[in-house]
VOTOR-631182 format. One record per residue (C-alpha): chain; residue number from 0; x, y, z; residue in one letter. Coordinates in Angstrom, 2 decimals, always signed. Layout:
REC,A,NUM,X,Y,Z,A
...
***
This chain:
REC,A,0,+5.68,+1.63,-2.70,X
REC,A,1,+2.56,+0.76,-5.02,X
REC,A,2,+1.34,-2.54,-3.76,X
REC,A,3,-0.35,-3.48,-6.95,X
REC,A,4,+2.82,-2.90,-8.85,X
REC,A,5,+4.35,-5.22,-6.36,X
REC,A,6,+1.44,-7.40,-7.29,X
REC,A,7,+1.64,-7.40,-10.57,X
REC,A,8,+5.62,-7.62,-10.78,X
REC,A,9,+5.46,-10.54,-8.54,X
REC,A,10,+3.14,-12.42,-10.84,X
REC,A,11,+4.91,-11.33,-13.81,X
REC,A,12,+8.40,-12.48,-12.49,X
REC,A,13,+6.74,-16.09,-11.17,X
REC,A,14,+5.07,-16.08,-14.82,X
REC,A,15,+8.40,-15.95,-16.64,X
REC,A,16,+10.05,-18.05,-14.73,X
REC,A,17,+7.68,-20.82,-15.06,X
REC,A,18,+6.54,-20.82,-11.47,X
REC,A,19,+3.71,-23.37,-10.04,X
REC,A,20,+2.27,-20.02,-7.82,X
REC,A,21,+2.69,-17.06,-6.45,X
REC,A,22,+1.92,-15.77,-3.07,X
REC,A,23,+1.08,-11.85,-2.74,X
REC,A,24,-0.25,-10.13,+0.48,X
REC,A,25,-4.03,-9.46,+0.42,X
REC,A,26,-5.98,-6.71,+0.16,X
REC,A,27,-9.53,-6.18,-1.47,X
REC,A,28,-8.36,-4.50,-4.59,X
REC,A,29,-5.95,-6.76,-5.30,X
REC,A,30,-8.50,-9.71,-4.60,X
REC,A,31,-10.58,-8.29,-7.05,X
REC,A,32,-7.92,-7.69,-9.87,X
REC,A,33,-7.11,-11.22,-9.49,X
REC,A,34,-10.56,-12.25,-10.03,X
REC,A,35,-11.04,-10.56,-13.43,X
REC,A,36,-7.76,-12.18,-14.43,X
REC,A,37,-9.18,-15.68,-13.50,X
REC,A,38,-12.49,-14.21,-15.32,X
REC,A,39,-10.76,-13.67,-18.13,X
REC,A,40,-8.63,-16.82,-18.38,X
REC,A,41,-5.18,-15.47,-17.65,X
REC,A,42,-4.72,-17.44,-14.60,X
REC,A,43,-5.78,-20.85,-13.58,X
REC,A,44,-7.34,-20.07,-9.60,X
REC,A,45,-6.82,-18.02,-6.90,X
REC,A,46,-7.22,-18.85,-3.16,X
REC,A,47,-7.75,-16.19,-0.30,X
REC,A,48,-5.68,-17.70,+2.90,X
REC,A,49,-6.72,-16.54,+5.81,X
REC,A,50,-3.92,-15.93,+8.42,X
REC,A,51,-6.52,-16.98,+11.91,X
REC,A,52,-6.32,-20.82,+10.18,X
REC,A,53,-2.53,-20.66,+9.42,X
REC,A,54,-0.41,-18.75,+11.88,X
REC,A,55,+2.35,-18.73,+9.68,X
REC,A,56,+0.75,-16.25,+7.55,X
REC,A,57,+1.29,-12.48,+7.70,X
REC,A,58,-1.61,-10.85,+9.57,X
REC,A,59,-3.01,-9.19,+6.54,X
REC,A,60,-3.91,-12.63,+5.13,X
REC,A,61,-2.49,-13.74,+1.57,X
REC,A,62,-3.75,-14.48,-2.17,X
REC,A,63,-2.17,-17.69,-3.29,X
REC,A,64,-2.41,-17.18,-7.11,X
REC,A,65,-2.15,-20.60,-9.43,X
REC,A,66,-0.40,-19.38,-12.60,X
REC,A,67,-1.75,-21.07,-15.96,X
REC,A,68,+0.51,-22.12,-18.89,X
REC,A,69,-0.45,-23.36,-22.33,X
REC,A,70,+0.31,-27.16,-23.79,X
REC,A,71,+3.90,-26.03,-24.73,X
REC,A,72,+4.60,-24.91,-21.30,X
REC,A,73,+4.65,-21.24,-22.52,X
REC,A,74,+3.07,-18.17,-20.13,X
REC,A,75,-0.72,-17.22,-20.69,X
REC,A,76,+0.61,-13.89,-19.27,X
REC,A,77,+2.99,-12.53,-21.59,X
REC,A,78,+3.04,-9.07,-20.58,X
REC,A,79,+1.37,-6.85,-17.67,X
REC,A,80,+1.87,-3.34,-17.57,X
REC,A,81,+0.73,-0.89,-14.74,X
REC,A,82,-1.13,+2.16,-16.04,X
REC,A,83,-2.33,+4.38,-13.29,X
REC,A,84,+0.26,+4.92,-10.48,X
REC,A,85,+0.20,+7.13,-7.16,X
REC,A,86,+2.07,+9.25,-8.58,X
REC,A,87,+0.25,+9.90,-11.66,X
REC,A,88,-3.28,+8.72,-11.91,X
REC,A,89,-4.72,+7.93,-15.44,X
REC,A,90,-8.73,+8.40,-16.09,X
REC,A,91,-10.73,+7.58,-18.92,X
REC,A,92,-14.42,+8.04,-19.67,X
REC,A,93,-15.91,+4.86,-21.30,X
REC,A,94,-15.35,+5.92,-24.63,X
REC,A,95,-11.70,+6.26,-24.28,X
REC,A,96,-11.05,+3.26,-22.90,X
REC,A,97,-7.81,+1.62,-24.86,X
REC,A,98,-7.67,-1.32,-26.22,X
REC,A,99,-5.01,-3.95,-25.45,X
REC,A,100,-2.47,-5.44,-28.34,X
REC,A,101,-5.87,-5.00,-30.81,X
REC,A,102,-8.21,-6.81,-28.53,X
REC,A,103,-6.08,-9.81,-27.59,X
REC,A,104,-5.48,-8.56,-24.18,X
REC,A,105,-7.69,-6.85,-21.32,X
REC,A,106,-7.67,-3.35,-19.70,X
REC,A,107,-8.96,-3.42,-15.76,X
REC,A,108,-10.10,-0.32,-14.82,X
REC,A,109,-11.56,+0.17,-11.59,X
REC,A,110,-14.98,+2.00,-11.43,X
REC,A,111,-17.62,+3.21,-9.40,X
REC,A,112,-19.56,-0.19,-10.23,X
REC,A,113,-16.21,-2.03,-8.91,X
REC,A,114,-13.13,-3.16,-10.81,X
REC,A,115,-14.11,-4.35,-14.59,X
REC,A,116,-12.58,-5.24,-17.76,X
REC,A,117,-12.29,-2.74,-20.35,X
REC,A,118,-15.47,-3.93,-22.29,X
REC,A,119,-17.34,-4.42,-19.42,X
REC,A,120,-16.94,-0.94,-18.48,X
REC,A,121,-17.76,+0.02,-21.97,X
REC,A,122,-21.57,-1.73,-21.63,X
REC,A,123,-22.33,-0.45,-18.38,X
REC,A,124,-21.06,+2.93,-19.93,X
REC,A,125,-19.17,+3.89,-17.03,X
REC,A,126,-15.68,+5.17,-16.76,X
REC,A,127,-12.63,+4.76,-14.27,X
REC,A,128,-9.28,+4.38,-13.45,X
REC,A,129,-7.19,+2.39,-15.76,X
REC,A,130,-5.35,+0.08,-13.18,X
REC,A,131,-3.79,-2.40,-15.97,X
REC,A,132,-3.43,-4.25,-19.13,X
REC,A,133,-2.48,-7.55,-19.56,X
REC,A,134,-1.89,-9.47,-22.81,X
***
């Protein structure tokens, strides 16, 4: 199994059903996924437990992610789509980097300079594997 997918299923299930937080298991890519996506406003916080304080954890450790909603109650996530999968890994140089639902959403791609955002990736003019979009 992909453990982002898993990742990004879980927060896209907890997102549409109007879910407080999700937990996912940790591990540094996903950390860092989850930081561009509080970065770029999609979710509220994130919090890295750490299973040696709570021994009900798994041993691996997990990221509590806080979801965010707008006034109405609706999802700031509306859609998250996995691009690059084990079985079939996508790479783009910087100038073929694609754009999300024209600009509203972000591409994460993860790099040799560390996991970015589309347009970040664009001005340091380096390319990498597209991980995700989310609009």
């Amino acid at each position: 199994m992909d453990p982002i997918s898993n990742m990004l299923t879980s927060v896209r299930n907890a997102s549409a059903k109007r879910k407080e937080r999700v937990d996912v298991p940790f591990s540094n890519i996903k950390a860092n996924i989850v930081k561009v996506l509080k970065d770029e406003g999609f979710i509220s916080n994130y919090k890295v437990l750490d299973p040696k304080t709570d021994k009900t954890l798994d041993r691996r450790g997990v990221i509590r992610i806080a979801l965010k909603y707008t006034q109405s109650k609706k999802p700031v996530i509306i859609g998250i789509r996995r691009s690059s999968r084990p079985g079939l890994r996508i790479y783009r140089p910087y100038t073929e980097i694609p754009k999300v639902r024209a600009a509203f959403g972000v591409t994460i791609i993860s790099t040799s300079k560390g996991i970015l955002t589309g347009d970040q990736a664009k001005k340091e003019r380096v390319g990498g594997e597209v991980l995700c979009q989310v609009w």
